[in-house]
Each structure stands twice: as C-alpha cells, then as structure tokens.
C-alpha positions in Angstrom: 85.0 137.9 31.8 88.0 135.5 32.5 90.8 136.0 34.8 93.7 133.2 35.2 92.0 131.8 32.5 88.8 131.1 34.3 85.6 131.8 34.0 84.1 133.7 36.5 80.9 131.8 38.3 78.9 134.3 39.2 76.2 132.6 41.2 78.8 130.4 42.7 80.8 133.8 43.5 78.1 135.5 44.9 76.8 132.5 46.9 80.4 131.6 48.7 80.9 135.3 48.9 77.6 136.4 50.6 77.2 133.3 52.6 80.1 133.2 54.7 78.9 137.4 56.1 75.6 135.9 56.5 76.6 133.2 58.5 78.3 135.3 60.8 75.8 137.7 60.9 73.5 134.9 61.5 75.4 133.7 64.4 74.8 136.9 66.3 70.8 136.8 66.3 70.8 133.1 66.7 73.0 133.9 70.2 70.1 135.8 71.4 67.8 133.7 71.1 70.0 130.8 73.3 71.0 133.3 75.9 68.5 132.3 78.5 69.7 128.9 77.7 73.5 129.3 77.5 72.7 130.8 81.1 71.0 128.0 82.8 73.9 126.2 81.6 76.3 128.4 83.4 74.9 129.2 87.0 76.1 131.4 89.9 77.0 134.4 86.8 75.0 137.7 86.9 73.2 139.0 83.8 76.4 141.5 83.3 78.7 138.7 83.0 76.0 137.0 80.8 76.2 139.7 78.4 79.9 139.4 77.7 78.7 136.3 75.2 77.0 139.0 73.0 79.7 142.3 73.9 83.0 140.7 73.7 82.1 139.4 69.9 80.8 142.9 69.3 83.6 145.3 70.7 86.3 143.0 69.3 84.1 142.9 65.7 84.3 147.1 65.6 87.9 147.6 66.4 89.4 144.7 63.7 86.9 145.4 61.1 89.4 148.1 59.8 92.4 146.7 60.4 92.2 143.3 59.2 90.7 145.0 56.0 94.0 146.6 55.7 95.5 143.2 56.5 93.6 141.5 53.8 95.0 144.2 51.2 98.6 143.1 52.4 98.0 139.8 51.9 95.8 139.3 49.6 91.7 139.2 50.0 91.5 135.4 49.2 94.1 134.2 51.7 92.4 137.1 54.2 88.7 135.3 53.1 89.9 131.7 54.2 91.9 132.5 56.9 89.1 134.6 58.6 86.3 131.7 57.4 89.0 128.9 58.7 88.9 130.6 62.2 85.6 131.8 62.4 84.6 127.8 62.0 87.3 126.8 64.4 86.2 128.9 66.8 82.4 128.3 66.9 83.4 124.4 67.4 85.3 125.5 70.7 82.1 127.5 71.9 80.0 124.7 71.6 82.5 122.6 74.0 83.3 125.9 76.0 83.3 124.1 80.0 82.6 127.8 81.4 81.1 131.0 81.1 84.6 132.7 80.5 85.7 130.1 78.1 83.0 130.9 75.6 83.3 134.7 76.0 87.1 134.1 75.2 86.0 131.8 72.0 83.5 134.1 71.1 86.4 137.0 70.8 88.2 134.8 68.6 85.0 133.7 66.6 84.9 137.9 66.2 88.3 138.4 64.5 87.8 135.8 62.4 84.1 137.4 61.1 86.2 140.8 61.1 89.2 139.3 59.0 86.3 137.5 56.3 83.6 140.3 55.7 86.0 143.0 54.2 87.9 140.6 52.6 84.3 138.8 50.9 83.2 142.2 49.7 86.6 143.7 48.2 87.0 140.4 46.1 83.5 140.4 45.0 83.9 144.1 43.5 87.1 142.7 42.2 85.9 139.8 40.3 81.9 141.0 39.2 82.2 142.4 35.7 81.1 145.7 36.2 77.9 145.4 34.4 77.0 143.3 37.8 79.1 144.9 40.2 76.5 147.2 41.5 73.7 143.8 42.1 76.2 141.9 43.6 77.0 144.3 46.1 73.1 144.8 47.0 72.9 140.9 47.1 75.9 140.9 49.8 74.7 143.5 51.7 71.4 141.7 51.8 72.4 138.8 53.6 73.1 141.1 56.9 69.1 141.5 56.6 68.4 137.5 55.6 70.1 136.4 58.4 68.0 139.1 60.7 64.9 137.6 59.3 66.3 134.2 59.4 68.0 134.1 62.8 65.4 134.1 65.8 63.9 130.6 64.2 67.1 129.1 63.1 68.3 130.3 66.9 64.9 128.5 68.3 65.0 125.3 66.7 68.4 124.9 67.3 68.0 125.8 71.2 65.4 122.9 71.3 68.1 120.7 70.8 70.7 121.7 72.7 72.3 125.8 72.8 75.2 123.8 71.4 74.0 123.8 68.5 73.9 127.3 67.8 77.6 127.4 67.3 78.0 123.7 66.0 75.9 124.4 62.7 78.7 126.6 61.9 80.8 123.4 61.2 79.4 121.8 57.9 78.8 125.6 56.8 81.8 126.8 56.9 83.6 123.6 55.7 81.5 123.7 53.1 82.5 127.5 51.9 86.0 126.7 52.5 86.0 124.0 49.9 84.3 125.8 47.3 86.5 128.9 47.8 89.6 127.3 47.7 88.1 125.7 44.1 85.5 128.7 42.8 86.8 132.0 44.2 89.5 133.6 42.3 92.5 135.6 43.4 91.7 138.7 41.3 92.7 141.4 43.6 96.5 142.9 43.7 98.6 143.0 47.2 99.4 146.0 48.7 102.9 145.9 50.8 102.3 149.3 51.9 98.8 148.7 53.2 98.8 150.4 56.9 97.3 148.8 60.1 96.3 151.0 63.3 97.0 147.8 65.4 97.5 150.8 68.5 94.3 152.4 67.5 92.3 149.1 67.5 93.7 148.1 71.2 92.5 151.9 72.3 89.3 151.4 71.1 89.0 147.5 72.2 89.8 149.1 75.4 87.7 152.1 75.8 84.9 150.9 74.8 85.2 147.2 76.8 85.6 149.5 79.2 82.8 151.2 79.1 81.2 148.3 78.7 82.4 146.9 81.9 80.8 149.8 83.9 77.6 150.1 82.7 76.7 146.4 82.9 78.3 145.7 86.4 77.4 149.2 88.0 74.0 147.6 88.9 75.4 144.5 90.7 79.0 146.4 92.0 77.0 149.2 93.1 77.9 153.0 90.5 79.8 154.2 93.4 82.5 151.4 93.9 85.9 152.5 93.0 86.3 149.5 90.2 83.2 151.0 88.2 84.7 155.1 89.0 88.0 153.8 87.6 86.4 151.4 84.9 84.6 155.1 83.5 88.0 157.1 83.8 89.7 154.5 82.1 87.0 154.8 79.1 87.2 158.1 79.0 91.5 158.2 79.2 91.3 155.5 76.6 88.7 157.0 73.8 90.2 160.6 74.1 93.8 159.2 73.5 92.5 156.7 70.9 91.0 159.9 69.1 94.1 162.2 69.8 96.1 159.0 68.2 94.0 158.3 65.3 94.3 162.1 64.3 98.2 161.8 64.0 98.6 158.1 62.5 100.0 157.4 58.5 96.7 155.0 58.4 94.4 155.8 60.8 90.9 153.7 61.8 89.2 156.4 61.1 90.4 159.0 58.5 90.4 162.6 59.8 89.3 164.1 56.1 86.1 161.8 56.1 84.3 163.6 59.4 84.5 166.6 57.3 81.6 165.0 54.6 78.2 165.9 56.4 76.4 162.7 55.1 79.3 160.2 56.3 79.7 162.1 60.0 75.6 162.3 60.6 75.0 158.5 59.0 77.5 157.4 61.7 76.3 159.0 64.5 73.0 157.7 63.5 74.2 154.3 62.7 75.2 154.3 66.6 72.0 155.9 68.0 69.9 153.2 66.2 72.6 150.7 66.4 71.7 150.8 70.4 68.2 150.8 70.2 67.7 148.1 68.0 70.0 145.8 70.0 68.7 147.1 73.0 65.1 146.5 71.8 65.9 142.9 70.0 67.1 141.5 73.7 64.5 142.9 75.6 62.2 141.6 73.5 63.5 138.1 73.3 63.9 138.5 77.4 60.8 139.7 77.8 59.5 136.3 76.1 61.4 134.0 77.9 61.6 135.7 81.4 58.1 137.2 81.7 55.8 135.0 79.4 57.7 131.8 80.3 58.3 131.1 76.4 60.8 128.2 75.0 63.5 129.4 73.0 61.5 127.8 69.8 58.2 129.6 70.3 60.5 132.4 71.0 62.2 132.3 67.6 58.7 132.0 66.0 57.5 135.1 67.9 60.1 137.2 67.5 60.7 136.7 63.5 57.7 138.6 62.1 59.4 141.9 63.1 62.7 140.9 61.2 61.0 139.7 58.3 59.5 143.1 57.8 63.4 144.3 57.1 64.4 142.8 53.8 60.7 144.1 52.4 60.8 147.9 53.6 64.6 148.0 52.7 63.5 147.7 49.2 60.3 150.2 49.8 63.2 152.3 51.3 65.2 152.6 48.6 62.3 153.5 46.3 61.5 156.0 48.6 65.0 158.0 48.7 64.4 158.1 45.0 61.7 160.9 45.9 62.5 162.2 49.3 66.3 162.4 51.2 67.8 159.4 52.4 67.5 161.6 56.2 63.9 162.1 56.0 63.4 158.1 55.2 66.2 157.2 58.1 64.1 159.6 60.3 60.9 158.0 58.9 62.1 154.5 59.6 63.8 155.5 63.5 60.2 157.2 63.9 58.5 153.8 63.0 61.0 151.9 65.6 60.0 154.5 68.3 56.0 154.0 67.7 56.6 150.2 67.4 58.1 150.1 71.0 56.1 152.4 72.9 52.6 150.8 71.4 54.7 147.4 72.9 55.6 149.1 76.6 51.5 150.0 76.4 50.5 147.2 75.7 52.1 144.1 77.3 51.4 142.6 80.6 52.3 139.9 82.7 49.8 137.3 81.6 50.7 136.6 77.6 48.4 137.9 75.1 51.2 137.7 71.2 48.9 138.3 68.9 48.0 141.8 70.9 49.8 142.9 73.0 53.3 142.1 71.3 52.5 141.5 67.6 51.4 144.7 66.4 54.1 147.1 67.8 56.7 144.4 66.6 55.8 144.4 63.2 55.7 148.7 63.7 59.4 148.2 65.1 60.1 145.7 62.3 58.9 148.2 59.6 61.1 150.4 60.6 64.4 149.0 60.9 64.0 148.3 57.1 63.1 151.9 56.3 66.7 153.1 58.6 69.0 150.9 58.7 70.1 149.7 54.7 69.7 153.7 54.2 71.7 154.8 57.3 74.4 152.2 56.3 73.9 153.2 52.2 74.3 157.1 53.0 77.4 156.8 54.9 79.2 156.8 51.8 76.8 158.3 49.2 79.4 161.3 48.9 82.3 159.7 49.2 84.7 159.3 46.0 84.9 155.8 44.8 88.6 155.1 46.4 87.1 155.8 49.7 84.0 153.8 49.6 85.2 150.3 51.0 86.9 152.3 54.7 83.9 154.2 54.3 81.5 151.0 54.6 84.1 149.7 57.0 83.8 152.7 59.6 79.7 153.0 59.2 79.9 149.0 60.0 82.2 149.4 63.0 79.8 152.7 63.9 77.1 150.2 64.1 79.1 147.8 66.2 79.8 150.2 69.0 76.5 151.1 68.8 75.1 147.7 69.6 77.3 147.2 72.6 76.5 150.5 74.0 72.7 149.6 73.7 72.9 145.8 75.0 75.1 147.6 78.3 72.5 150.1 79.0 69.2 147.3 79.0 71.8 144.8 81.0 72.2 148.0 83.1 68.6 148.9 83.6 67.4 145.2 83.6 70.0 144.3 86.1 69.6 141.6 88.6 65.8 142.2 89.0 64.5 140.9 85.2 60.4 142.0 86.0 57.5 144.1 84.8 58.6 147.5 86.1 62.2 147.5 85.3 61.1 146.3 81.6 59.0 149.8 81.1 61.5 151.2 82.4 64.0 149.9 79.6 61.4 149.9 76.9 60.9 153.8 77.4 64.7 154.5 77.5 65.1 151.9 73.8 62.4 154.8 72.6 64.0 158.0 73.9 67.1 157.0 72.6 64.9 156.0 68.9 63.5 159.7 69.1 67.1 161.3 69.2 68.0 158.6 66.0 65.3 160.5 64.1 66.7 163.1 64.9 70.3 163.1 64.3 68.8 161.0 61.0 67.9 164.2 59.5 71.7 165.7 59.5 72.0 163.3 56.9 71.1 165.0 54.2 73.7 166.9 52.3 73.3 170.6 53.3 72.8 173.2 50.4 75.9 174.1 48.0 77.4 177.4 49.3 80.8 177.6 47.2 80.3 178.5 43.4 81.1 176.0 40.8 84.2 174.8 40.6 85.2 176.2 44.4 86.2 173.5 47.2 87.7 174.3 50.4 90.6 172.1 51.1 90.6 169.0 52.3 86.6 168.8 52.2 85.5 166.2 49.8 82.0 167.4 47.9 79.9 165.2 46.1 79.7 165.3 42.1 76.1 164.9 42.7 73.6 165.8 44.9 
C-alpha cells in the first residue's frame, strides 16, 4: 500500500503511533507512585489539594477527549497528533520545574489537553493508514499500550522517584522529542479534513465544571467540614452544572455525547460500567500504593516493585478474556473480572496489618485484584461499541474512554474523602470496603451488557435505535 508515494512502515507506524498514548498513559501511573514524594516537596497542602495533581489531568482528559477529536478531523489528524505530542512534552518539562503545588496542578491540565488532542488523533490515522488486512491488529496493538504502560508504570514511577519525583515528568523529554521527529518524517497525512467537523466547546466547559466540581466537594468536605456553605454550594453547583450540561448536549448539532447512542443497550451498560470500575480501580490503585508508603514505611522504588505484579496480570487475562467472550457474553466475563477485583480487595482489607508481611498479606489479593482488571476492563472498553455501526465506532471509543475518565476522578475523590487528613489503619478498612461495594455494583451493572434478546421480526427496527447485524 502506498499513499503520496510512500510506503507505508508499518512497524514504524505502529510504534510512533502506539507510543505517544502509552506514554501518556504511562505518565498517569508513574504520578502515583511519586505522590508521596511530590508531597513532601510541597508542605503545609492537605491530601485534597494533593489530589488535584492526579484530578485536574483526569477531569480536563474526559471533557477534551471528544472535542479535540472533532478538532483533529478539522484540521487534520497529523497536525492534531504533533500539536497534542508538542504540548504534552512542553508541558511535562514545566511540571518538573513547577515552584508550587498549584503550579503543577495548572501544568498538569495543560499536559491533559495535550494527551486528549494526541490519542484520538493517533488512532484515527492508524485506521487511516493500516491496509485493512492489518487494520484490525493494529488497533489491538494500540489499545494494548493503555495495559503496557499499567504493567510498566509503578516500577518506571519507582526508579524514577529514587532519583528525584522530577523525573517522572522529565523522561517525557527525550520521548516525546523523539516521536515528534519520526512523525514529522514516518507518519503520513492519509486522512481527509473535515471543515464541517462540530466541537461542543460549551458542553466540555459544563462537564469540566460539574464534575471539578464535584470533585472539589468530596475531597475538601473532610478538611472544610460537609456542612460549610463552600462544599453545600460546591454540590449545587455540580448538580446545576451536569443537569444543564445533559439538557445542552441533548439539543446541540454535535453533541459530546450523541443522544441516539444511549439508546444501544451494550454502549449505555458498558459505560456505566466503565465508570463503576473506573472508580474502583483508581480508588484501589492509590490506596494501595498509600497504604505502602504511609502504613508500611515503603520507598517509592520498593513501592513500584510491589505494586507491579497486580498490573502485570492485565495484559495476560486481557487475552484469556477475549478468548473467553468467544464462549460466554462479554457481561458475564466483565462481571467475572469486577467479581475477581472485589475478592482481590477484600482478601487484602483481611489480611493486612500494621507491621508488613508482602508476600502475605498484600501479594495474593493483589494478584486476585490484578486478575481481574484484565478480565473487565479491555472487555468493558471493547463492548462499548460492539453494536455500534462502523461510522460510529471512533465517538463510540471516545465516550467509553471519557466514561472511564470520570470514573477515575469520582473514585480517587471518594478514597481522598474517606482517607482524609487521618491516613491510618482504620480509615484504610474503611476505604478498602467501600473500593469493594462499589466493585460488587460493577458486576452487576456488568451484566446489562449483554445485548437483550431480539423482540422485532426480521427486517423491523424502531426508529432511531441502532441494532446490531450480529449478535
């Protein structure tokens, strides 16, 4: 396959492509990891304020994730790809020299529009420029690197940490330098511009909004006290801001979320799963990590090193996932897999104490937990648009991944919220316990996943419902 008379690289393609979404999916478990460290560089800030560093990326993330894919498809993917990468490595070199707390939240924001400007833009000119015979791989490949750089993260994050937290966002540098050049030479400009593409900038400031929000007074109600009139107004603002974001979006040309798609059963249900799990498996990663450095007095190296058995269960049990789905529904094995996250945390919450004791106490329910988020998560994220048509598959992806974003900040604001200022043994049960109600409801809701029975006769469809050709 040639287009502009070049050859298309395909391991080049796919290795500029997939690499720049793993390094900023990367970025986010290696900031875990340096949290306790970033916060010893910063003192006189609560935890709340602490947890800005890892909200502010994420609520800024979901609401431009759409948008700037509509952006990209103005512009062109290749210039959206570059510019995105450009700022993403811009803004990781001003968090490293951030002089305050606020600072690095505010670079951190900008290090988040430039991730959500890049990873629509990487995958639309992949599926562009793949011959079709390896359209299909190359997609799995990308959407693999999400689960490398899970796996990959807590130890990169620890031996970095050893050196200096700096370093967490100074690595960035040479990597993304590095993609720039070789997709300003390698990647080709395959994809068309569309002129007419529409952007819900409105819709994205309502949901930045809402759910910062929200944010806001969950993670400061401990600390402001839930009956101070900034955290009352904080939670009427939210609500104010999400209802009129939702009464918008229904009424908008182009809107973040398209009204027809919450009619599909699989694509509603895989989203509200993707959000249930979302939160317990942030929630659960940071107490973890917490729980290791706080409790059990561990560096942020040994912490990396304990922590990266459960994510290196992921990239194996995605694959035993999606033989599985082959035999049983993609719900049962998202149920399966949430089931597997609950079991892993509560044999965790029974198990640890005060004095440390890895290889039993925390080991064994971490590699449960581990197991699981390979069996849910690729087939939460993969169902979302299993019955969508073709021409809706990329918002579809789009709105599951934003799904999954709200999710995590809703779960990091409810352990900051139960943690609050007193980070000890009680309060961790106590947090452990909610992470595996809230796992127990994902199972759950995993199970409206699968498609419901065909109730029309052939050939019948009730308008403005898209059904599958095949299930």
């Amino acid at each position: 396959m040639e287009l502009n008379s070049q050859p298309v690289r395909t391991g080049p393609l796919l290795a500029i492509l997939s690499g720049a979404p793993f390094v900023a999916s990367l970025d986010l478990f290696v900031v875990n990891v340096a949290f306790g460290d970033i916060a010893k560089s910063f003192p006189g800030h609560s935890l709340g304020e602490f947890s800005w560093i890892l909200n502010g990326y994420a609520i800024v993330y979901a609401a431009l994730l759409i948008p700037l894919g509509r952006w990209a498809d103005r512009i062109g993917p290749k210039r959206a790809f570059i510019a995105g990468l450009a700022l993403f490595t811009l803004a990781s070199a001003a968090c490293a020299f951030s002089p305050s707390l606020w600072m690095l939240v505010a670079f951190r924001i900008v290090q988040a529009i430039g991730a959500a400007a890049l990873t629509p833009a990487s995958l639309g000119l992949l599926i562009n420029a793949l011959p079709a015979a390896k359209r299909q791989s190359g997609v799995r490949i990308w959407a693999a690197a999400g689960a490398a750089a899970a796996a990959f993260g807590p130890v990169v994050g620890g031996i970095l940490v050893e050196a200096s937290w700096h370093w967490v966002f100074l690595i960035n540098l040479p990597i993304g330098i590095a993609l720039l050049y070789f997709a300003v030479r390698l990647v080709p400009d395959v994809a068309e511009k569309d002129p007419d593409a529409g952007i819900d900038l409105v819709g994205a400031a309502l949901l930045i909004f809402g759910i910062g929000a929200l944010a806001l007074a969950l993670v400061q109600g401990p600390d402001w006290g839930w009956t101070d009139p900034r955290i009352i107004v904080a939670f009427a603002l939210a609500a104010i801001t999400l209802i009129t974001f939702w009464w918008s979006n229904s009424r908008h040309a182009a809107p973040l979320i398209a009204p027809d798609l919450l009619k599909v059963r699989t694509f509603t249900w895989s989203n509200i799963t993707a959000i249930l799990f979302s939160a317990t498996f942030a929630a659960g990663l940071l107490a973890n990590i917490m729980w290791l450095q706080e409790v059990w007095g561990y560096s942020a190296l040994r912490t990396g090193l304990a922590v990266a058995p459960g994510p290196m269960m992921v990239p194996l049990f995605a694959i035993a996932g999606g033989a599985l789905t082959r035999k049983y529904s993609a719900g049962r094995v998202a149920a399966l897999g949430s089931a597997f996250w609950a079991v892993g945390t509560l044999l965790v919450l029974l198990s640890v104490g005060t004095t440390p004791n890895y290889a039993v106490e925390l080991l064994p329910g971490w590699i449960i937990a581990g197991i699981g988020v390979g069996l849910a998560l690729p087939t939460i994220l993969s169902q979302a648009t299993a019955d969508l048509p073709a021409a809706r598959s990329a918002t579809g992806s789009a709105v599951v991944s934003m799904s999954r974003q709200i999710g995590t900040v809703l779960g990091v604001s409810v352990l900051i919220a139960v943690l609050g200022a007193a980070v000890d043994y009680e309060t961790f049960r106590q947090a452990w316990w909610i992470i595996f109600a809230i796992a127990l409801v994902s199972a759950v809701a995993s199970l409206g996943m699968t498609p419901a029975p065909p109730s029309l006769t052939p050939g019948d469809t009730p308008s403005g419902v898209i059904v599958s050709e095949k299930r």
